[in-house]
N, C-alpha and C positions, 0 to 999 in steps of 0.2 A: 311652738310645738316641741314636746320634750321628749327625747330619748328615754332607750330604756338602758337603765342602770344596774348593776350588779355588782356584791360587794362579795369577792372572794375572799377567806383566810390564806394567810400564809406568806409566802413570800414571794409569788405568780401573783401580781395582779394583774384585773381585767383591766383594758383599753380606758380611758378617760369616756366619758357621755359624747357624743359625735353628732355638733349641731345641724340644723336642715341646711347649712350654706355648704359646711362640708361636705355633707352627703352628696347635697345637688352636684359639686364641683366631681368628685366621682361617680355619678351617673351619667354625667355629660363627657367625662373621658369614655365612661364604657363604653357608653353609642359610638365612638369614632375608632374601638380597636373589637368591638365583637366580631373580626372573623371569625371564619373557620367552619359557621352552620351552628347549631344549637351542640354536638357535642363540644366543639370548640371553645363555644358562648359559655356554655355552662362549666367546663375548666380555667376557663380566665376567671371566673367570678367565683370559682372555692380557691384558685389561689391570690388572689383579691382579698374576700373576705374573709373568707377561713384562715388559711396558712397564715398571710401578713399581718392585715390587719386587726383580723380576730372580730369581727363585730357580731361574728356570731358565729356558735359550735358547728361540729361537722353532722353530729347528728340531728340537730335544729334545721341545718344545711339540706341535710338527704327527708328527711319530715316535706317541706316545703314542696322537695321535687319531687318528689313521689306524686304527691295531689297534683301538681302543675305538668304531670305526663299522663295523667287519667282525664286530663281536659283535651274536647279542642280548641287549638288554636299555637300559634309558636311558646314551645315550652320555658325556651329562655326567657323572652322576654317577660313570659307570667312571674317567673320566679324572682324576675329585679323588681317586680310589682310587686311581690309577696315581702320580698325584704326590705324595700323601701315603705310599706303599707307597715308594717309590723314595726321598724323604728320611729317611724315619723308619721303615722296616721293617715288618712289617707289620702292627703296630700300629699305622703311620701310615697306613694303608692302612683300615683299619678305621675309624679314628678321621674321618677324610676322608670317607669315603665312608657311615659311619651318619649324620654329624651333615648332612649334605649332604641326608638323608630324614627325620629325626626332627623336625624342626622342622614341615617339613608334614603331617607325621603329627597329631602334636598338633593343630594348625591346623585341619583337616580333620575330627578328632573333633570338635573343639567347633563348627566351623559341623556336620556333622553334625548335633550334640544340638540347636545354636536350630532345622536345618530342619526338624527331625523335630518339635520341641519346642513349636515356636513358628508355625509354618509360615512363610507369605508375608509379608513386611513392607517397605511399599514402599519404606521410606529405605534398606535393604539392599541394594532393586532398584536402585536410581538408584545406587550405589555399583559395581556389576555391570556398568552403563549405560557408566558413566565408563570405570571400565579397560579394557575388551575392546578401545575403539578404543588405548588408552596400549600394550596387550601388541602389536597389529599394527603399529605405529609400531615398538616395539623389536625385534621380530623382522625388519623390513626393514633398518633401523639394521646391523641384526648381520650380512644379506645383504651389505650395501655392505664393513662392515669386512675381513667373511673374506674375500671373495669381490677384495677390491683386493687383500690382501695371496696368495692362491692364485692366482690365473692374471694377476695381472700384464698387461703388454701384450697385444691380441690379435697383434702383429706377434711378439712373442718365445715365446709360447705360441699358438700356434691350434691345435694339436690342444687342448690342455688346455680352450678355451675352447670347442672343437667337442664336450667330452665334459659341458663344462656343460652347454650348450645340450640338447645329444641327449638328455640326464639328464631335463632340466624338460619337453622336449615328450614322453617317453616316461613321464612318471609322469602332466604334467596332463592329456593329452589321449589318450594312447591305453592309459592304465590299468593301466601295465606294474609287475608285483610288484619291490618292493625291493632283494629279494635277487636276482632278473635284472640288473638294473641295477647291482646293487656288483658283480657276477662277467663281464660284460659291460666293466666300463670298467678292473677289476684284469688281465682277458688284453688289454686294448688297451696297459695298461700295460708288462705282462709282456712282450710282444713290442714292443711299440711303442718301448719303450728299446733293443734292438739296432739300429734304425735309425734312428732319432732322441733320443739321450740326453740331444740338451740341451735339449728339450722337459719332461723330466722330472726333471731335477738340480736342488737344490737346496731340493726339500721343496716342491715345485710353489710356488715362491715365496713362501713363510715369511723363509725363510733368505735367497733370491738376490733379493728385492726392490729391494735397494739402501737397507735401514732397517736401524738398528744399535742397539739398548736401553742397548747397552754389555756388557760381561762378566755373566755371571750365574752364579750359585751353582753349578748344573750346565749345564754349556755345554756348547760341540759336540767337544769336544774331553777332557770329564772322562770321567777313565777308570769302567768301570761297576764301583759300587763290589758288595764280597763278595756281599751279601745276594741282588743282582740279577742273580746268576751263574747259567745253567741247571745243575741240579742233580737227578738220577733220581731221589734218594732226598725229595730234596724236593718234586717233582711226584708223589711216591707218598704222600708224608706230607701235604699239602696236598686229594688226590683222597679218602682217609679221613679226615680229619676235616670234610671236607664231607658225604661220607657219614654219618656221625653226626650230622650237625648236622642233616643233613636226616631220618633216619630216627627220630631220638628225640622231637622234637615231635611228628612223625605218630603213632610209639607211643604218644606221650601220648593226643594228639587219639582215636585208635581204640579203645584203653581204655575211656575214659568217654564216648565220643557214640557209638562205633563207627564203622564204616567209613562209612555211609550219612547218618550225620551231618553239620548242616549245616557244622562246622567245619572235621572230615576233609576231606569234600565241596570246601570253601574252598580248602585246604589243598594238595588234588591240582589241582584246575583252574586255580589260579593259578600254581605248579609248570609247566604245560603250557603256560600264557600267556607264562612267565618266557621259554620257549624260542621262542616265535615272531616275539618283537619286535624282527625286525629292520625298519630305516627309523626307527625312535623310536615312540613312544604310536599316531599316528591310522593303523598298519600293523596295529595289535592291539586297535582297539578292537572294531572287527566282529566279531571274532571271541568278546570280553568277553560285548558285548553279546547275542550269539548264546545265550555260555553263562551268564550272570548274569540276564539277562531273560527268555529265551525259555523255556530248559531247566530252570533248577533253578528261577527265579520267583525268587528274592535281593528283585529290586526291578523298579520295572515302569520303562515309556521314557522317560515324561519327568521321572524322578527321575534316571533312568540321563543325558541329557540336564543335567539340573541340575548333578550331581555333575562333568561336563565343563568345565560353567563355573565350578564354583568349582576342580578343578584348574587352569583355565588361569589363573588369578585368584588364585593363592597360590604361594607359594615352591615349588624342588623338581621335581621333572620330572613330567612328562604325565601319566606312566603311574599316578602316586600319584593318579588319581583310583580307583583299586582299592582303595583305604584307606576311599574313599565309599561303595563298593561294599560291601565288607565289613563298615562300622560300618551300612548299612540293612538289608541280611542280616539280622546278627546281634539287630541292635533288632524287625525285624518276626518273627523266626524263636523267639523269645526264647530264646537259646540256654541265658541262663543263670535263666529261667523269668520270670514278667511282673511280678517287683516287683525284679528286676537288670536294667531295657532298658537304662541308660547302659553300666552296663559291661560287658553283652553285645555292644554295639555296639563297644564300643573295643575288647575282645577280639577279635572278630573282626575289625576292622581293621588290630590286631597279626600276627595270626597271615596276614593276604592279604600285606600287605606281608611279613612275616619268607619267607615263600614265594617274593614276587615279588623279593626281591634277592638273596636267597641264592646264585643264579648268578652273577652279575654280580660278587661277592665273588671268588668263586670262579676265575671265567674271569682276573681280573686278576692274582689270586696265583698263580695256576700259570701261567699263560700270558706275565706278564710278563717274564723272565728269558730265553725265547723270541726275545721282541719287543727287549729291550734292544742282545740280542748280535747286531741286525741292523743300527742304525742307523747312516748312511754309505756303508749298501753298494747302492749302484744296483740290482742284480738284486733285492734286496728291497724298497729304497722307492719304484720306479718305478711298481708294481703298486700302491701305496697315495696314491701320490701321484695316480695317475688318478682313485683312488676317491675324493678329497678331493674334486675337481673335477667330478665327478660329484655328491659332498653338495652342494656349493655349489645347483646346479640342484633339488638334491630342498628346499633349505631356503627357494629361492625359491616354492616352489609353496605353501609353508607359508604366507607369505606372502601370496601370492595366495589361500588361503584363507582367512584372515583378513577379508582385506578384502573377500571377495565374503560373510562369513558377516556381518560388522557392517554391510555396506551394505544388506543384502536384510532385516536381522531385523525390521526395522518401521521402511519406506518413509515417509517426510515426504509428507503431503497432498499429491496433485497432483503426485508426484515418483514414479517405479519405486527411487530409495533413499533412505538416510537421510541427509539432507542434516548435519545435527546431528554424528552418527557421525561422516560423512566429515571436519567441518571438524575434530571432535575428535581424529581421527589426524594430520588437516595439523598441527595444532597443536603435539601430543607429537614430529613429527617434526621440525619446525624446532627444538624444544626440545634436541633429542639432537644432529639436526647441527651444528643454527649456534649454538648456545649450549653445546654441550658439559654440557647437566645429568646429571645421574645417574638409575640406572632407577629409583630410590625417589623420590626429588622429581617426575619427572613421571607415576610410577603416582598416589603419594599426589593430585596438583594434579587431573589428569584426574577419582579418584573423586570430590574434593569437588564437583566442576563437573557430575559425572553427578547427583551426590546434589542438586544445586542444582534441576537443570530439573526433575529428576523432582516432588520435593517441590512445583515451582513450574508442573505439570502440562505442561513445554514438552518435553519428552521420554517 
């Protein structure tokens, strides 16, 4: 499978070609440090691949995500499909975007088995303790990053920074659905570029920042290579074999459990979740937990609760707390009768996630080739450029959740919060700014420090 190649003048050259062994071997690191939630995910991967390694421009970078926030489904993860699909085909597309989920898969079985297994144990808690404030720290981190390099000055952008704003007061406070908000700020963009375009040129400020990484692999100017060409026969060939791929595990599944089965069951509802996730994970969990807790009984709230925190607490996007969801299912349902609960439980965890990304696979192969043959052209990234800038505000609020969920969870004596927590996030946060550490050293530092007070009854 061949890379794509680019030949710069002068004396910046692009990257060397960057084989599929390579690649794979960073895709497989990704899956094991994507903290942080999708804005976290998606700042470890522009400075990965933008700043460092360069395998591809910042504006080629904000192109990709732009389309991969107009979908549902975990944004991050579409977009290591998009740039693994775009250099290596779409094996690299595949290859990007399972190992980007496998890792927390696994992950999540095995804290599954100790929860189930083992129940509560307090040095576990104190490690729980530690991170939650280390993940809030890094998802502001990742506000500050996107959010400099997208709207830029308020003087050179104010629309762009009026549709941040409008974004974060429209989702924190007056509760406004997701997808109102990305289709709201894409026709401000849509028309807002015929009378204002230089509001919106240059990739709402990826690109016209005034920062330059140097040449990169695929830059703004590589031509799009064969594979990423639209193609009917190939959006026809891609729409069937997702059909298949969707319909023969379910024939499996309905065969031996039947239709009414908890697997089938599994199978179809997370299929349905797969489709409503737009905004990222906490857009769909209500809706999970409506249908895992309430209606079929899977698991009750405050496991459903539990499994929340160890998704935010493990590699991998949000959403893969459905993997937790699936492996207590499958353990309390015994699907594969009561002397298989482990591997009833990982089964079912298989088949919630093979379900819940299955689209997202899907939407990026067919639909990138689409999205390729736009990039550069105003009428089309003016509309996505607003929607960036609108994420910006939706990731703040995330944010703000964070910190309003670790300050309130258990209040210091005599305080309305948690004084502990709070210095815990100051702490990760000077870590990330003013010391520029990475998000594994100050996850790891935060747990031991949670795991310290707890053990030492100070938390």
């Amino acid at each position: 499978m061949s890379a794509v190649i680019v030949e710069t003048p002068g004396a910046a050259l692009a990257p060397a070609a960057v084989s599929f062994a390579e690649a794979f071997r960073f895709w497989l690191k990704l899956g094991f440090i994507s903290f942080g939630g999708p804005a976290g995910q998606i700042a470890i991967m522009h400075r990965e691949l933008v700043e460092q390694r360069r395998w591809i421009s910042e504006r080629r970078f904000l192109h990709a995500l732009n389309y991969c926030m107009l979908l549902p489904g975990p944004e991050a993860q579409q977009l290591a499909t998009y740039i693994g699909w775009l250099m290596h085909r779409t094996w690299g597309g595949i290859v990007a975007g399972g190992l980007f989920v496998l890792p927390s898969l696994f992950i999540l079985v095995g804290l599954g088995w100790v929860y189930l297994a083992f129940g509560d144990v307090n040095w576990v808690a104190g490690l729980f303790y530690g991170i939650k404030p280390a993940v809030a720290a890094i998802v502001l981190h990742a506000v500050w990053r996107i959010g400099s390099r997208t709207l830029r000055s308020p003087r050179q952008v104010p629309l762009l920074w009026a549709i941040a704003l409008g974004s974060f007061v429209a989702i924190a406070w007056l509760k406004v659905p997701f997808p109102w908000i990305v289709l709201a700020a894409g026709l401000i963009g849509f028309f807002g570029s015929r009378f204002a375009p230089g509001q919106f040129a240059g990739g709402g400020g990826h690109a016209g920042g005034g920062r330059s990484w140097g040449p990169a692999l695929i830059d703004d100017d590589t031509p799009t290579p064969a594979h990423a060409r639209f193609s009917r026969s190939h959006l026809l060939a891609i729409a069937a074999v997702g059909a298949l791929l969707w319909l023969l595990p379910m024939g499996m599944l309905v065969a031996v459990h039947g239709w009414q089965g908890t697997l089938a069951q599994m199978g179809w509802f997370f299929t349905k979740a797969a489709l409503l996730t737009f905004g990222g994970a906490y857009a769909v969990l209500p809706y999970v937990y409506q249908g895992a807790v309430e209606h079929h009984q899977w698991l009750t709230g405050p496991q459903m609760i539990d499994g929340l925190a160890l998704g935010e607490t493990t590699p991998g996007p949000l959403i893969m707390v459905v993997a937790f969801v699936g492996f207590v299912g499958g353990w309390t349902r015994q699907v594969l009768g009561p002397d298989a609960l482990f591997l009833a439980g990982a089964l079912a965890a298989t088949v919630v996630t093979w379900f819940t990304f299955l689209p997202s696979f899907l939407f990026i192969l067919a639909g990138g080739p689409l999205v390729e043959s736009t990039h550069g052209q105003l009428r089309f990234t003016a509309p996505l450029t607003a929607i960036t800038a609108a994420v910006v505000g939706v990731i703040a609020t995330l944010a703000l959740f964070f910190l309003d969920h670790i300050a309130r969870a258990a209040p210091t004596p005599g305080w309305p919060v948690d004084l502990v927590s709070l210095a815990l996030t100051a702490a990760a946060a000077v870590a990330l700014f003013r010391f520029k550490l990475g998000v594994i050293p100050v996850i790891a530092g935060c747990a031991l420090v949670g795991m310290a007070l707890r053990l030492a009854g100070l938390a």
